[in-house]
Structure formats: structure tokens, C-alpha cells
PDB file of N, CA, C and O in Angstrom:
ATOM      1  N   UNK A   1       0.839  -1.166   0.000  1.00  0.00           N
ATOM      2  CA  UNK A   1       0.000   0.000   0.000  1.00  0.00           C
ATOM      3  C   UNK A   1       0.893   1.240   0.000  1.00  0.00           C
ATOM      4  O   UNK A   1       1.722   1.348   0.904  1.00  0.00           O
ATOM      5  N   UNK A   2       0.823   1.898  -0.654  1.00  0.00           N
ATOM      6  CA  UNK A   2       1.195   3.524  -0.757  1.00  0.00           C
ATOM      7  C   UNK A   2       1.132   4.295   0.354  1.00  0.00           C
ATOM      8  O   UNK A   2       0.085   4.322   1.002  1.00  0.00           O
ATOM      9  N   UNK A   3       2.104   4.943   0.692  1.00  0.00           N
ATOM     10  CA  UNK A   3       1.589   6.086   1.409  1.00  0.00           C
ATOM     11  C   UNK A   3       1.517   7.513   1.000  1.00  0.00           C
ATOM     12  O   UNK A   3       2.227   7.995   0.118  1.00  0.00           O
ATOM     13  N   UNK A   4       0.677   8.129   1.643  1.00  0.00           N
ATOM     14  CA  UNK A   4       0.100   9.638   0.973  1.00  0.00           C
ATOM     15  C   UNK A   4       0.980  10.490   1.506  1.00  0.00           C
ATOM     16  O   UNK A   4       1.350  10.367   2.674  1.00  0.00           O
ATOM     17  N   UNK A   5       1.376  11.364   0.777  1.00  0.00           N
ATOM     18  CA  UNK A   5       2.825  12.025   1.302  1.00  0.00           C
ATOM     19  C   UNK A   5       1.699  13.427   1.290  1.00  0.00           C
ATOM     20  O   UNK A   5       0.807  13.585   0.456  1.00  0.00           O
ATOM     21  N   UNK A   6       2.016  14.358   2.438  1.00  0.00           N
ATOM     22  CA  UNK A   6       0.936  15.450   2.708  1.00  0.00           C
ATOM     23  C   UNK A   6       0.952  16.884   1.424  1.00  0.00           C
ATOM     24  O   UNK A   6      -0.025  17.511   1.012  1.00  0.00           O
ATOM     25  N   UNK A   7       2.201  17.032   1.101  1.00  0.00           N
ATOM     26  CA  UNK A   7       2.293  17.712  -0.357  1.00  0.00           C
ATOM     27  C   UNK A   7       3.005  17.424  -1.148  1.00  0.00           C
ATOM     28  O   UNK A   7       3.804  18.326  -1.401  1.00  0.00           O
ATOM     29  N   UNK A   8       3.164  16.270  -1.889  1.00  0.00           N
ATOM     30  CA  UNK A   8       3.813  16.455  -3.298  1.00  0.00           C
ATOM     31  C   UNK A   8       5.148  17.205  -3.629  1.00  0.00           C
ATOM     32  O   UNK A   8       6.362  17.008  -3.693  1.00  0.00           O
ATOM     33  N   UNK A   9       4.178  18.210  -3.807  1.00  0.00           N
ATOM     34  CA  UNK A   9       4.764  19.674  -4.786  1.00  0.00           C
ATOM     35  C   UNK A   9       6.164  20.511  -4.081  1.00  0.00           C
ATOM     36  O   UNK A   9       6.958  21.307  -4.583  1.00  0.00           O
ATOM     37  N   UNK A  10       6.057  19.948  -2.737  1.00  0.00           N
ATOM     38  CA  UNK A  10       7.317  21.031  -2.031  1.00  0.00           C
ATOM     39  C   UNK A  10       8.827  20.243  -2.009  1.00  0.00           C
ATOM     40  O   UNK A  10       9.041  19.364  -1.174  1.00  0.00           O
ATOM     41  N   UNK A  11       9.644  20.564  -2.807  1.00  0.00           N
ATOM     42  CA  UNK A  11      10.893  20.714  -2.911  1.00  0.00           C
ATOM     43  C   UNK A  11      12.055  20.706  -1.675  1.00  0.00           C
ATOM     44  O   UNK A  11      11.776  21.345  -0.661  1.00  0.00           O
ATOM     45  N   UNK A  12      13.084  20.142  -1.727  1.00  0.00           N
ATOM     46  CA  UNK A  12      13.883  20.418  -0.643  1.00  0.00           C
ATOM     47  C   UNK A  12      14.122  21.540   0.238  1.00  0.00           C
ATOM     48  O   UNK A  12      14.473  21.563   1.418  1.00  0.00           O
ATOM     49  N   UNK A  13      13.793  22.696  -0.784  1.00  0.00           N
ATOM     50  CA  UNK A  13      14.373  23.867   0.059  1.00  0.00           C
ATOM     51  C   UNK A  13      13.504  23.878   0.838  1.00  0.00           C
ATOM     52  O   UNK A  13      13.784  23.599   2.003  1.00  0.00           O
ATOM     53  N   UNK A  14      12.039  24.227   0.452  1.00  0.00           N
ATOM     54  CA  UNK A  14      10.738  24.200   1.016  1.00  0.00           C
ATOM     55  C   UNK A  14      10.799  23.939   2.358  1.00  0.00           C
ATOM     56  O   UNK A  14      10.887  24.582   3.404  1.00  0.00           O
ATOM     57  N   UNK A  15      10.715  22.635   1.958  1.00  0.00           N
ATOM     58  CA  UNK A  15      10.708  21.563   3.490  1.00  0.00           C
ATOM     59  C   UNK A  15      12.545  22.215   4.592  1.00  0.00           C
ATOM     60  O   UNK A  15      12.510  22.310   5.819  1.00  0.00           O
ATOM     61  N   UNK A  16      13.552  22.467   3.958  1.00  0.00           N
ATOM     62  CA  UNK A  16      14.120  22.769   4.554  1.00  0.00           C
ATOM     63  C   UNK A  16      14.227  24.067   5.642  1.00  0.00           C
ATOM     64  O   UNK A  16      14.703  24.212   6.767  1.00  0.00           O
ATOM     65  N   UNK A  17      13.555  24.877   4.726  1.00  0.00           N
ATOM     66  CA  UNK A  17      13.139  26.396   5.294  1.00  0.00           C
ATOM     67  C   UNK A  17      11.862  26.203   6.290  1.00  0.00           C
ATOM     68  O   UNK A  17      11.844  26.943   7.273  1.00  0.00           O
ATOM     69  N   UNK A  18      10.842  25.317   6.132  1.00  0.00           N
ATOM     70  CA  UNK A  18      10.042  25.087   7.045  1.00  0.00           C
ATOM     71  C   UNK A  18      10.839  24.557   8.579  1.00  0.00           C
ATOM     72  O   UNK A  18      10.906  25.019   9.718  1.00  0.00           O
ATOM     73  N   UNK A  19      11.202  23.728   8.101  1.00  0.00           N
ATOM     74  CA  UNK A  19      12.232  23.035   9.505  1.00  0.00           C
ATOM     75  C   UNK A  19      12.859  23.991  10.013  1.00  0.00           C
ATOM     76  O   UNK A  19      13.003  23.792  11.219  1.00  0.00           O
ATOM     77  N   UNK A  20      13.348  25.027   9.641  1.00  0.00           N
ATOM     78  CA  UNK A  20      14.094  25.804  10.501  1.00  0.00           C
ATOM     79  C   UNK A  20      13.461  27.047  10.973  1.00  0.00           C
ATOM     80  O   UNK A  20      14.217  27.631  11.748  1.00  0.00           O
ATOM     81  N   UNK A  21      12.106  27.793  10.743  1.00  0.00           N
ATOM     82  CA  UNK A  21      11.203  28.492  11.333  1.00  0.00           C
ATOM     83  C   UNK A  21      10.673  27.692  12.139  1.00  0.00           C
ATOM     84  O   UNK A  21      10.740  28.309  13.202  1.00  0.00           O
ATOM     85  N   UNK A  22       9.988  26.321  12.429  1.00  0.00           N
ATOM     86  CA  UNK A  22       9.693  25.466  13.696  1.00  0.00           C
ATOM     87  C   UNK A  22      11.023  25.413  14.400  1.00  0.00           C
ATOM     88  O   UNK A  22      10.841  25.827  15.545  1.00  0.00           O
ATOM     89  N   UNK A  23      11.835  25.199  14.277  1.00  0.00           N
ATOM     90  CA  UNK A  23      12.906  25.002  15.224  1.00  0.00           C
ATOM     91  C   UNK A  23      13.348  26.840  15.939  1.00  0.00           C
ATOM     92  O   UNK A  23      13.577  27.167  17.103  1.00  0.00           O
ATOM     93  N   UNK A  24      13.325  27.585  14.829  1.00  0.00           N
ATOM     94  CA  UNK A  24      13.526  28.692  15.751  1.00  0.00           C
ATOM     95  C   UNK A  24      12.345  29.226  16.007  1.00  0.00           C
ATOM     96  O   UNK A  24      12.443  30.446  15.872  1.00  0.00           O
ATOM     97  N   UNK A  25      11.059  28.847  16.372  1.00  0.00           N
ATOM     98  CA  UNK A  25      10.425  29.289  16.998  1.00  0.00           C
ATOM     99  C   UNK A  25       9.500  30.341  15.973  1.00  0.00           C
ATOM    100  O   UNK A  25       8.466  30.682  16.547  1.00  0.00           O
ATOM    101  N   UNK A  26       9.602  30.761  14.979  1.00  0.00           N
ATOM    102  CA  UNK A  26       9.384  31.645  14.174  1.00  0.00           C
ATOM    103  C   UNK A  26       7.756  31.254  13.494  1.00  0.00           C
ATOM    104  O   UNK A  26       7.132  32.204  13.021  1.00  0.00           O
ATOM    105  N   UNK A  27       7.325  30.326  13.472  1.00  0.00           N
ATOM    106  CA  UNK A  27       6.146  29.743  13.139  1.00  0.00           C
ATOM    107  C   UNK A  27       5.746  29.068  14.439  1.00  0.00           C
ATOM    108  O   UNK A  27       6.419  28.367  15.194  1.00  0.00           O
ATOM    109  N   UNK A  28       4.054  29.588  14.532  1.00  0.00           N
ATOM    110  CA  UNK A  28       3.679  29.178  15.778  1.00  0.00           C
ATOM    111  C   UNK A  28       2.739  27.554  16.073  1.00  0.00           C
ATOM    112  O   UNK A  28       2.082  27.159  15.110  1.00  0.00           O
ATOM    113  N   UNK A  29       2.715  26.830  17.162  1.00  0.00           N
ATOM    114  CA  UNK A  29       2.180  25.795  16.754  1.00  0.00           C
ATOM    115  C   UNK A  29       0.677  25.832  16.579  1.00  0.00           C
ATOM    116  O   UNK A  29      -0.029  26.592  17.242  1.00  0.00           O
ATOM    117  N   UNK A  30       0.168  24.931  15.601  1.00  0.00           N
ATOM    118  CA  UNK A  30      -1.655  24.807  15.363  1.00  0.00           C
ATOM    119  C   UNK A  30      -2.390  25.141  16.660  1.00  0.00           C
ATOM    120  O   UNK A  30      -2.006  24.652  17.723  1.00  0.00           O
ATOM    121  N   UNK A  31      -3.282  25.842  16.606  1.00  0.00           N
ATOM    122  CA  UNK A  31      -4.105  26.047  17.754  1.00  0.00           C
ATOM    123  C   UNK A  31      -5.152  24.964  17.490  1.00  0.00           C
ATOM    124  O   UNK A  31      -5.649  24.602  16.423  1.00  0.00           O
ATOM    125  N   UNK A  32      -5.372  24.512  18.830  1.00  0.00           N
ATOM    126  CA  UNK A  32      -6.592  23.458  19.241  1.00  0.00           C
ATOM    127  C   UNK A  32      -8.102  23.563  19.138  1.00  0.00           C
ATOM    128  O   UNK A  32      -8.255  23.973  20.288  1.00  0.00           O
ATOM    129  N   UNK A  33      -8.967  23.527  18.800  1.00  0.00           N
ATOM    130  CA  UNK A  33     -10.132  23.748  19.208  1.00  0.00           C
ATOM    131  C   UNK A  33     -11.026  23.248  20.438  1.00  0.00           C
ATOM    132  O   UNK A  33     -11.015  22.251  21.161  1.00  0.00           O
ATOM    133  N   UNK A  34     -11.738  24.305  20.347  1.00  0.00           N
ATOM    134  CA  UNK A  34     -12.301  23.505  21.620  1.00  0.00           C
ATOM    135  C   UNK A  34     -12.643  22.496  22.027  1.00  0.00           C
ATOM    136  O   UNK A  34     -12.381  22.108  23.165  1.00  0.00           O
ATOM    137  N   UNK A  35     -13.614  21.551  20.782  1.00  0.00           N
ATOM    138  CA  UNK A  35     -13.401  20.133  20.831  1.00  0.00           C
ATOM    139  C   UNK A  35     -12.838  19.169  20.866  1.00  0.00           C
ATOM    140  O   UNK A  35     -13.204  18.036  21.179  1.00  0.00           O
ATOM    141  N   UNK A  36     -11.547  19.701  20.421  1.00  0.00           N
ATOM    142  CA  UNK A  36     -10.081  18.594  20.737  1.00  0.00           C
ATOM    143  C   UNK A  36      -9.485  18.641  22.503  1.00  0.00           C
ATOM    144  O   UNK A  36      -8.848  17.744  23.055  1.00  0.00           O
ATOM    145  N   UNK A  37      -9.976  20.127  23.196  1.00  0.00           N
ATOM    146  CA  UNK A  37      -9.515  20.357  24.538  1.00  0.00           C
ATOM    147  C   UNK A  37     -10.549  19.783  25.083  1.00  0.00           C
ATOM    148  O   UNK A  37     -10.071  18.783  25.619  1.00  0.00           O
ATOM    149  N   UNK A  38     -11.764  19.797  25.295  1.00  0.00           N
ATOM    150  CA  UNK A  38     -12.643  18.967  25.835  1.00  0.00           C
ATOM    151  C   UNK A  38     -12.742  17.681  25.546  1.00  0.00           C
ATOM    152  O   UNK A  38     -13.358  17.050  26.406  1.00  0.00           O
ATOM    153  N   UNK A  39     -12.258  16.902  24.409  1.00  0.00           N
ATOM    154  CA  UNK A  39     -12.240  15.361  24.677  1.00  0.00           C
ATOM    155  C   UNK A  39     -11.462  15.178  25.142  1.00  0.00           C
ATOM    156  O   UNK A  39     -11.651  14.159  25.806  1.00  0.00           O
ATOM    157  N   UNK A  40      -9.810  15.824  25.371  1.00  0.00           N
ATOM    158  CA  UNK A  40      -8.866  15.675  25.891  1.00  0.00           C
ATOM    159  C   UNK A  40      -8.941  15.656  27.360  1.00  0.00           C
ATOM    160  O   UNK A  40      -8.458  14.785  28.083  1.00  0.00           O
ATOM    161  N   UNK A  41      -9.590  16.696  27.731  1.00  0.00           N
ATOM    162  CA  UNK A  41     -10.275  16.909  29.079  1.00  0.00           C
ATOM    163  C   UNK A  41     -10.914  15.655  29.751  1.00  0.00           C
ATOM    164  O   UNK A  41     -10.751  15.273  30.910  1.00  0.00           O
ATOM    165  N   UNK A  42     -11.843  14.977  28.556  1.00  0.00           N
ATOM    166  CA  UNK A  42     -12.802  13.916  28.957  1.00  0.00           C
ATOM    167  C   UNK A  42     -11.926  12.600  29.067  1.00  0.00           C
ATOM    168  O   UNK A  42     -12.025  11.752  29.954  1.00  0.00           O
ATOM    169  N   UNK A  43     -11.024  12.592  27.965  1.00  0.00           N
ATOM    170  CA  UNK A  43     -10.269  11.339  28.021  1.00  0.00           C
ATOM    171  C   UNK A  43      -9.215  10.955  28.839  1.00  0.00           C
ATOM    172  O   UNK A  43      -8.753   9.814  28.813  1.00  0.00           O
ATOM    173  N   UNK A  44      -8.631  12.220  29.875  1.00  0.00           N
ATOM    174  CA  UNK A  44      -8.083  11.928  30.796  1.00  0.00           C
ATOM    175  C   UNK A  44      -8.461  11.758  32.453  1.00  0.00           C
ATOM    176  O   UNK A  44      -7.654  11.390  33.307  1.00  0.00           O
ATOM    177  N   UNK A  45     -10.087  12.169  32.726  1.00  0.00           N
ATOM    178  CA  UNK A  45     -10.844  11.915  33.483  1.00  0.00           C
ATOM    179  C   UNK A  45     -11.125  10.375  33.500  1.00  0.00           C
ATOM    180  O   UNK A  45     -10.891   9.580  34.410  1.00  0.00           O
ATOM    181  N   UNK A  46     -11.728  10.130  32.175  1.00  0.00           N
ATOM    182  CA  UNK A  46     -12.113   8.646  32.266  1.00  0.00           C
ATOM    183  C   UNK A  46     -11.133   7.886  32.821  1.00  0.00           C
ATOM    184  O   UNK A  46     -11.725   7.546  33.845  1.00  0.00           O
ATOM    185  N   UNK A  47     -10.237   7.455  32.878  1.00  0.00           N
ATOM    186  CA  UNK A  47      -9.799   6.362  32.773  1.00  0.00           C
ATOM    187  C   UNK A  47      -9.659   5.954  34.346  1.00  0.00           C
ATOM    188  O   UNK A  47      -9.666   4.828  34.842  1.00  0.00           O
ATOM    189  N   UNK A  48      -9.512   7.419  35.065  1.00  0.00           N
ATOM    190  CA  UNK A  48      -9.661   7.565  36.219  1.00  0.00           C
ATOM    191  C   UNK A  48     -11.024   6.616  37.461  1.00  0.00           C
ATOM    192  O   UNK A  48     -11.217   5.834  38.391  1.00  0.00           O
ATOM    193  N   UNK A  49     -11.679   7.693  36.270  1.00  0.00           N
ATOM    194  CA  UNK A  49     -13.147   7.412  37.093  1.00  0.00           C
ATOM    195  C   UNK A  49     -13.374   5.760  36.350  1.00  0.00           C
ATOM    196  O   UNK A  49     -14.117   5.157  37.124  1.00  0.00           O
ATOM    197  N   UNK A  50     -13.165   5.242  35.675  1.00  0.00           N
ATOM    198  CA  UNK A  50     -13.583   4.020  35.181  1.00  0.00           C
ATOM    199  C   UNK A  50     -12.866   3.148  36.165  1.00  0.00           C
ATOM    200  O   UNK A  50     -13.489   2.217  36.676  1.00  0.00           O
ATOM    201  N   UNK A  51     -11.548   3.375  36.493  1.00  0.00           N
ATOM    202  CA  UNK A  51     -10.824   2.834  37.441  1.00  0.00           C
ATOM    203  C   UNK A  51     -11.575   2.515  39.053  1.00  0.00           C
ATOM    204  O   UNK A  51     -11.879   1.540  39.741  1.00  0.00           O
ATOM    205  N   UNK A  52     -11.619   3.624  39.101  1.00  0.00           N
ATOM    206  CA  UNK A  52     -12.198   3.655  40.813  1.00  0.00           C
ATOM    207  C   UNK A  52     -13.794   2.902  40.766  1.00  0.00           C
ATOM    208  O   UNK A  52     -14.226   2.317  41.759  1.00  0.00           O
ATOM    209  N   UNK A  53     -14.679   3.020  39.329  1.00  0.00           N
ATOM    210  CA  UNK A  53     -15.564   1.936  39.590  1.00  0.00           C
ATOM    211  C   UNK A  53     -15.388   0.455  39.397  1.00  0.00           C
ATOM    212  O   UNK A  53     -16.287  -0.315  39.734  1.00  0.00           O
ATOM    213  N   UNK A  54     -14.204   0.007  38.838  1.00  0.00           N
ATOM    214  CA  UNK A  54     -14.119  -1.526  38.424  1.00  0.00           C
ATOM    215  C   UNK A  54     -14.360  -2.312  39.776  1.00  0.00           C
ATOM    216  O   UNK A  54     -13.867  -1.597  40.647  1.00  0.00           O
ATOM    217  N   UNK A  55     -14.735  -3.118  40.188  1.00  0.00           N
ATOM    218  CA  UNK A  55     -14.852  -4.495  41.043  1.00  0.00           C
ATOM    219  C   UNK A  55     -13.400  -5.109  40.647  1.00  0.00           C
ATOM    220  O   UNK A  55     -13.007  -5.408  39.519  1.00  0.00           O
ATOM    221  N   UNK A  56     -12.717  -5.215  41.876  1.00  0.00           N
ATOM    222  CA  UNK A  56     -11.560  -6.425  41.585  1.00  0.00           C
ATOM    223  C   UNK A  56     -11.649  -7.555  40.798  1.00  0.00           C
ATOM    224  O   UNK A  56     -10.641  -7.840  40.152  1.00  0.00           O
ATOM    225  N   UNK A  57     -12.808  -8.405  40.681  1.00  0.00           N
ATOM    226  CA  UNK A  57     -13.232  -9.240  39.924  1.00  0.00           C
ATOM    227  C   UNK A  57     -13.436  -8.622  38.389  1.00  0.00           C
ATOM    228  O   UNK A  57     -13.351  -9.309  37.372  1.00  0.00           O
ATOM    229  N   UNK A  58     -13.593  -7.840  38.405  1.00  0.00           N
ATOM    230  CA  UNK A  58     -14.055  -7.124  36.739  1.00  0.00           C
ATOM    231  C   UNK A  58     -12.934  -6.715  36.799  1.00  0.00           C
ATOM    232  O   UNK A  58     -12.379  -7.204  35.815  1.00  0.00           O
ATOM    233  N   UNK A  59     -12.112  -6.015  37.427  1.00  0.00           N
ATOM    234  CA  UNK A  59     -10.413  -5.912  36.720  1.00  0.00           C
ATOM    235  C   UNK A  59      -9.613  -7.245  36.372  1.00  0.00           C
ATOM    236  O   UNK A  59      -8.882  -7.495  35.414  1.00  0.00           O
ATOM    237  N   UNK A  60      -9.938  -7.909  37.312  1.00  0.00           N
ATOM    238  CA  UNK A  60      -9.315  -9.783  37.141  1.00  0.00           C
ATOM    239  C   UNK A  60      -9.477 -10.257  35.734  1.00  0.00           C
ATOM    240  O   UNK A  60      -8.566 -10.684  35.024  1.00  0.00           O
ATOM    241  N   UNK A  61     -11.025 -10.107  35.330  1.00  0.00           N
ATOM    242  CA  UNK A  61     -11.608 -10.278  34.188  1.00  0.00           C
ATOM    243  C   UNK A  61     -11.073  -9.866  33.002  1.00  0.00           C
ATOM    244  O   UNK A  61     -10.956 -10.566  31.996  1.00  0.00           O
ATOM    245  N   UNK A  62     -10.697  -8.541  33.146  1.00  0.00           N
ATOM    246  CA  UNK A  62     -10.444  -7.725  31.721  1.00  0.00           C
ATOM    247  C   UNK A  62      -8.394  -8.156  31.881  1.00  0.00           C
ATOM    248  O   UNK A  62      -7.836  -8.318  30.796  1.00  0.00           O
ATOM    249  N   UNK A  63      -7.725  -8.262  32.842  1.00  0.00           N
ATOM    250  CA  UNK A  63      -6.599  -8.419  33.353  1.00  0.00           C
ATOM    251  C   UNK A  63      -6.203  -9.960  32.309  1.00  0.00           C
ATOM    252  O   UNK A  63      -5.573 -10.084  31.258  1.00  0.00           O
ATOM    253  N   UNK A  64      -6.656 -10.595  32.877  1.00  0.00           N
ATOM    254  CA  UNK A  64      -7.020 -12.096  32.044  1.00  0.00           C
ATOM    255  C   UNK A  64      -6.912 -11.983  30.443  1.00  0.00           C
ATOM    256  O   UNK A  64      -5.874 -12.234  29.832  1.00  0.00           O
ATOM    257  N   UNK A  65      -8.146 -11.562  29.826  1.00  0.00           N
ATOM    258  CA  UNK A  65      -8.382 -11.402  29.003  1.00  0.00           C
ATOM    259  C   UNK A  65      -6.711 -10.593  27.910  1.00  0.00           C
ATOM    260  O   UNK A  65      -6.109 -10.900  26.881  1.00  0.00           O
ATOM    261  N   UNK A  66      -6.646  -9.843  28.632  1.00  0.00           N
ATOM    262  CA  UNK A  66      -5.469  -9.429  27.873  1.00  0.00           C
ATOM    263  C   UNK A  66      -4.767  -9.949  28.328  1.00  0.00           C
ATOM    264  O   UNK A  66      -4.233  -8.846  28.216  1.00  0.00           O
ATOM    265  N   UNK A  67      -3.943 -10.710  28.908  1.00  0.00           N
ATOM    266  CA  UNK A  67      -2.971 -11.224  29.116  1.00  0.00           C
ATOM    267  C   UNK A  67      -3.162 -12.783  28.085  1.00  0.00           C
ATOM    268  O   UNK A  67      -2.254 -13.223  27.380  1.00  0.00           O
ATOM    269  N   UNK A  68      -4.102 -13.220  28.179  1.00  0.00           N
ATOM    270  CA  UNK A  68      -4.235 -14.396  26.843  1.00  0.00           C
ATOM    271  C   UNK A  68      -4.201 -13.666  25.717  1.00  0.00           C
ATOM    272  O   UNK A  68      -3.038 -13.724  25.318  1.00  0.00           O
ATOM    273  N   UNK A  69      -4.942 -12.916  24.884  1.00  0.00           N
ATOM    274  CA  UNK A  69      -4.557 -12.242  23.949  1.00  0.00           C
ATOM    275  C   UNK A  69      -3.141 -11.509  23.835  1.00  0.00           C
ATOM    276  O   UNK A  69      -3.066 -11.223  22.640  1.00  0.00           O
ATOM    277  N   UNK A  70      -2.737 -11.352  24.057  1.00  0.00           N
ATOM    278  CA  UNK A  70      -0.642 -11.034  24.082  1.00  0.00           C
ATOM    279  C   UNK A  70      -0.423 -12.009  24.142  1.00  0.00           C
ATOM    280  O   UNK A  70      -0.042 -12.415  23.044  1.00  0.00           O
ATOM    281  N   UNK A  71      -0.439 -13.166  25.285  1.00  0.00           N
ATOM    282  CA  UNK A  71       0.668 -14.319  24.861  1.00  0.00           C
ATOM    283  C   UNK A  71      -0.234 -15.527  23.655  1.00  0.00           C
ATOM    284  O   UNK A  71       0.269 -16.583  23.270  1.00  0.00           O
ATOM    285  N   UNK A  72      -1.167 -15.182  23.383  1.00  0.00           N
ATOM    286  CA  UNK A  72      -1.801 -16.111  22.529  1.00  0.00           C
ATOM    287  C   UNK A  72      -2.372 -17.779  23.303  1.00  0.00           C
ATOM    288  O   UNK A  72      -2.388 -18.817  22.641  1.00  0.00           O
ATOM    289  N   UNK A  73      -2.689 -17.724  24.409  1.00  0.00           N
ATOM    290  CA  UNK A  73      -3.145 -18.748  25.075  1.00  0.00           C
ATOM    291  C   UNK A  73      -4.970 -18.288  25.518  1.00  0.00           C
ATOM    292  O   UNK A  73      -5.531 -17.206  25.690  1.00  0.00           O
ATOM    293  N   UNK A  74      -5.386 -19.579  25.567  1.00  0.00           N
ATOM    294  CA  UNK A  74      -7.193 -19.211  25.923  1.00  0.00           C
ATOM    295  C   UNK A  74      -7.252 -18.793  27.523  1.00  0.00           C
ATOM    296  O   UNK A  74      -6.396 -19.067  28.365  1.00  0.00           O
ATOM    297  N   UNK A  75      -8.189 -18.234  27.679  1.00  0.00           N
ATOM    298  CA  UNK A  75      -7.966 -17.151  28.979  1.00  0.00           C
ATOM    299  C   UNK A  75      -9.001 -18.533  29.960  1.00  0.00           C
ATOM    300  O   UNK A  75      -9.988 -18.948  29.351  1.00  0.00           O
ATOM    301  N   UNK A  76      -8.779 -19.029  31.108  1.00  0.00           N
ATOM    302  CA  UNK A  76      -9.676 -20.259  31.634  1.00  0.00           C
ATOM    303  C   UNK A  76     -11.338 -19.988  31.447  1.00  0.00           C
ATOM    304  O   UNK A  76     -12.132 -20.926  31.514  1.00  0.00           O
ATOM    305  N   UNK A  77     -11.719 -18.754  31.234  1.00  0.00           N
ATOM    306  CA  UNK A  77     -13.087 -18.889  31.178  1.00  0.00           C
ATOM    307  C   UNK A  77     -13.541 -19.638  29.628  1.00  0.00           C
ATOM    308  O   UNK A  77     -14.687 -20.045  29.433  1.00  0.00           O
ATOM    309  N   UNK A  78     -12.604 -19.719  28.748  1.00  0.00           N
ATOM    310  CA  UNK A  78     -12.852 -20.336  27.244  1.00  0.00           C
ATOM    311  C   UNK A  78     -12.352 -21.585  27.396  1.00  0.00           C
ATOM    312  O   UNK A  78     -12.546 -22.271  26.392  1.00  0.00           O
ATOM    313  N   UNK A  79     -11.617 -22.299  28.524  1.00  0.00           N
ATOM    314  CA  UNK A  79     -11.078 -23.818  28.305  1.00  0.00           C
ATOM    315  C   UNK A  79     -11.714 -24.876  28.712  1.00  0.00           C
ATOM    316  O   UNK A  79     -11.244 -25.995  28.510  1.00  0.00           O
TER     317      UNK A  79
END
């Protein structure tokens, strides 16, 4: 499969002169929108709060589960 190169058309210098306005600071980075700061917001809450509701047994569960899937063995609730 191919990969999509983001422009084509830009030349060494191009790309070279870009690299060195990011490096000195001279071009500023993409600003975020608000929807990218609020899922960001959301997606570092969750994992939290999902945490503090699991049951030891439901972490055991999901614990299991991936640990057969990585080493490629059936997890005992499938044997």
C-alpha cells in the first residue's frame, strides 16, 4: 500500500526552510479547538473514574483477558 505524502509539490528547500522556522520558533504551533480540549479533558478523566468503579473481579476479568490475547493462550473462562 502507498503512502500519501501530505504535499507532493514542495521541494527540498521548502521543506528545509520550514524546519528551521519550527525550530527557531518563528512559526507558531496549530491552535486546538475547543473540541479537541474537551475530549482531551474527557479522556483523561475517564480512565480515572472508570478505574475507581471496576470491582476487583471485573479488573481480574479484563486483566485475564489481555494477558491471553498477548501471549496467545485461551484465557480459563474459554477452556
Amino acid at each position: 500500500m502507498a503512502t500519501k505524502k501530505s504535499n507532493p509539490r514542495r521541494d527540498f528547500t521548502q521543506v528545509a526552510f520550514d524546519v528551521v522556522q519550527r525550530a527557531t520558533g518563528e512559526v507558531a504551533a496549530p491552535a486546538t479547538s475547543k473540541k479537541q480540549e474537551s475530549g482531551r479533558k474527557g479522556g483523561l478523566a475517564g480512565g480515572k473514574a472508570r478505574a475507581i468503579t471496576l470491582t476487583p473481579e471485573r479488573r481480574k476479568q479484563i486483566a485475564s483477558k489481555a494477558a491471553a490475547t498477548r501471549w496467545g493462550k485461551k484465557s480459563p473462562t474459554e477452556a
